[in-house]
C-alpha positions as CSV (number, residue, x, y, z in Angstrom):
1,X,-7.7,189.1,68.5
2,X,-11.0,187.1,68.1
3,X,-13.4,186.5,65.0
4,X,-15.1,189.3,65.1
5,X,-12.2,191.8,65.5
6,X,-10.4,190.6,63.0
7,X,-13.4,190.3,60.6
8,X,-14.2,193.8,61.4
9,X,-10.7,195.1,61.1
10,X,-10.1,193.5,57.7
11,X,-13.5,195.1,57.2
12,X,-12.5,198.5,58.0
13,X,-9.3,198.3,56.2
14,X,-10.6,197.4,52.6
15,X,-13.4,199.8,53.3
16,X,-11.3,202.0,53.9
17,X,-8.9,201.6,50.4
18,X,-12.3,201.5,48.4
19,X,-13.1,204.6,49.8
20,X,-10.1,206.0,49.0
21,X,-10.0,204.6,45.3
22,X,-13.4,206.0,44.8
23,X,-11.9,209.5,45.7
24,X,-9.0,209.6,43.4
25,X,-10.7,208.0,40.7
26,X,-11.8,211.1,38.9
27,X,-8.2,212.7,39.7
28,X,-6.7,210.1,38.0
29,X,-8.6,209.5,35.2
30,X,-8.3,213.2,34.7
31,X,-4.4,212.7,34.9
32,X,-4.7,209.8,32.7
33,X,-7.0,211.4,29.9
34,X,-6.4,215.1,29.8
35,X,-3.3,217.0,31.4
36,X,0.0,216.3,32.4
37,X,-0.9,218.2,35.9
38,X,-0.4,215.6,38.3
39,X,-3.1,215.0,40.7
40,X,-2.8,216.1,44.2
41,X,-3.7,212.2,45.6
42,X,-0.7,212.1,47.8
43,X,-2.6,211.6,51.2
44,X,-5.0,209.0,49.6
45,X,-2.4,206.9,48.2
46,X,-0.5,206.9,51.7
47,X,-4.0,206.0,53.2
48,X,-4.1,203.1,50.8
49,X,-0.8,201.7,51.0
50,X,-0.9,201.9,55.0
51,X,-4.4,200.4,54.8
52,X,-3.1,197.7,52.3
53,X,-0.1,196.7,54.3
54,X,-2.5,196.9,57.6
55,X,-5.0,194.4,56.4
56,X,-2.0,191.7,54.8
57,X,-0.4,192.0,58.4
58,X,-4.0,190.9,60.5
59,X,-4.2,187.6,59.1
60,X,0.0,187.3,58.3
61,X,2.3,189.0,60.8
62,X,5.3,190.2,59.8
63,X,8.4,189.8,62.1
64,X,8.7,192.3,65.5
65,X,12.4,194.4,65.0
66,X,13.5,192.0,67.7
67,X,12.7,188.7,65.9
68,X,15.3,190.0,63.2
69,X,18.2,189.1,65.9
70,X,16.7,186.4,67.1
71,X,14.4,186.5,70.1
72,X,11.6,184.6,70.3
73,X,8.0,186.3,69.4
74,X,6.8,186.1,72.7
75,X,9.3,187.9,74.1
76,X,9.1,191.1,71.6
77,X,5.0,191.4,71.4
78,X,2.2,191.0,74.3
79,X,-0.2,190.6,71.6
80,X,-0.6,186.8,70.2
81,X,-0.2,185.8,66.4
82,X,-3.7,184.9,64.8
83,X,-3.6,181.1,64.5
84,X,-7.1,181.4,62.3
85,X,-8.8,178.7,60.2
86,X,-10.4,180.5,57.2
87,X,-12.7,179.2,55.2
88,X,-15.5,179.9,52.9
89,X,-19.0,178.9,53.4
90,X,-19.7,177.8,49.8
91,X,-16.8,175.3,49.7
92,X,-15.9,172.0,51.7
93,X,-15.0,172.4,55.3
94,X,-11.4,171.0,54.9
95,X,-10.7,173.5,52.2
96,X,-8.3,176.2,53.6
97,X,-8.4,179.5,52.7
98,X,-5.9,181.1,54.4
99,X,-3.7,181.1,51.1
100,X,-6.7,182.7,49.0
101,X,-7.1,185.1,51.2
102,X,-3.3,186.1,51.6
103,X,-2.5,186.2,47.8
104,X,-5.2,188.4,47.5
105,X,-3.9,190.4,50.2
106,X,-0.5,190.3,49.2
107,X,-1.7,191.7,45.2
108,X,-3.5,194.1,46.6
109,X,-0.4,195.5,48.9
110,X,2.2,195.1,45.7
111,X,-0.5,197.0,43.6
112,X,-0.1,199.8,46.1
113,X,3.1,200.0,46.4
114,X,3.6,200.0,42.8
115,X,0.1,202.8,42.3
116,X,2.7,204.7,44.5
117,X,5.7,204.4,42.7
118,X,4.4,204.7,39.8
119,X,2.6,207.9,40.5
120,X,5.9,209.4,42.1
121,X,8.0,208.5,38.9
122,X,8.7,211.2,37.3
123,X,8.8,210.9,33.2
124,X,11.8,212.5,32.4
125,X,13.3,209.5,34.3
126,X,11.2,207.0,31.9
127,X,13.4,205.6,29.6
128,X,12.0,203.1,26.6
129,X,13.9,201.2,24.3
130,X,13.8,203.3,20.5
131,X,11.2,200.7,19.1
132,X,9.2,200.7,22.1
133,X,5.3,200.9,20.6
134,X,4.6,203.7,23.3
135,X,5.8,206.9,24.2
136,X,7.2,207.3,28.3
137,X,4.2,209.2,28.9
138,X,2.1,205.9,27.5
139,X,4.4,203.7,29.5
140,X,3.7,205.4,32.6
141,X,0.4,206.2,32.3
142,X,-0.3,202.2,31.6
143,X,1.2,201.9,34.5
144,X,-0.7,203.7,36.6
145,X,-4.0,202.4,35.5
146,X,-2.9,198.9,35.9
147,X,-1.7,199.3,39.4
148,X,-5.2,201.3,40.1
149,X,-7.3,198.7,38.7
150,X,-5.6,195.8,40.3
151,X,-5.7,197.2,43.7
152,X,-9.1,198.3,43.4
153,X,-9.9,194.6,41.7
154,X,-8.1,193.3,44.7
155,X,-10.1,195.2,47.6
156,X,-13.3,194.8,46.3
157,X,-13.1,190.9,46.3
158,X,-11.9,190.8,49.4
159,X,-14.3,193.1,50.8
160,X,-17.6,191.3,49.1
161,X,-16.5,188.0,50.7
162,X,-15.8,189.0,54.3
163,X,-18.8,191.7,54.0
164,X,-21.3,188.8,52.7
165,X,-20.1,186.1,55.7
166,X,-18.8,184.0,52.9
167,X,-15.3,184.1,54.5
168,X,-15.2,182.3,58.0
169,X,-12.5,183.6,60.1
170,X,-12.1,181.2,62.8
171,X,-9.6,180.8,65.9
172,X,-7.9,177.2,65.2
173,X,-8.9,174.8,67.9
């Protein structure tokens, strides 16, 4: 994948979870605020956590199902890994930001995957310690809020730097 594709790609995806947050916002904050009704968000938080896990795996690859017993990569996948130089236009040009960008990346997939779980937890299965200074429904709700904002936090950063060409994403010579 070339410069542009990848650019694009990682473009697409955190468009895509910002568009997605910006749907379920009002849902949410309704759930949050006013009725225990849970919000029917199910498609928009699979969107998210698919589109979250997408964008971590353009710049980091995860390991092909026959890596796991040992072949070699190029023998499971036709497509090459991304051996990328990132960096940002505002800093030094021997300043790597490769690991910037993937711990960003990687919050932003954990926030999903915890948005998601904790919006499928049900309360009766919340269970606080008697001097606990919340109620379950607190706990949970927290929760949820936290996850939200973090992933949304996440995406938008992410998105604002690769969107404004402050993030070069370069094939390594």
């Amino acid at each position: 994948m070339n410069k542009r594709d990848l650019a694009t790609e990682l473009t697409w995806k955190l468009s895509a979870i910002l568009e997605d947050c910006k749907r379920i916002e009002p849902a949410l904050d309704a759930y949050l605020k006013d009725t225990d009704e849970r919000p029917a968000i199910s498609l928009e938080l699979l969107r998210i956590l698919s589109n979250a896990l997408a964008a971590y795996e353009l710049v980091h690859p995860g390991e092909e199902a026959g890596e796991f017993h040992g072949l070699p990569r190029e023998v499971c996948t036709t497509e090459d890994d991304p051996d990328l130089t990132i960096r940002h236009a505002e800093r030094p040009d021997d300043w790597d930001f490769r690991p910037w960008l993937l711990e960003k990346l990687n919050a932003m997939q954990k926030a999903a995957r915890r948005l998601v779980q904790e919006c499928l937890t049900e309360l009766s299965t919340v269970k606080l310690h008697k001097d606990a200074p919340m109620t379950p429904r607190q706990y949970l709700r927290s929760g949820i809020r936290l996850q939200f904002g973090e992933l949304k936090a996440k995406a938008k950063t992410v998105f604002q730097e690769v969107c404004l060409d402050k993030l070069q994403i370069e094939p390594t010579a």
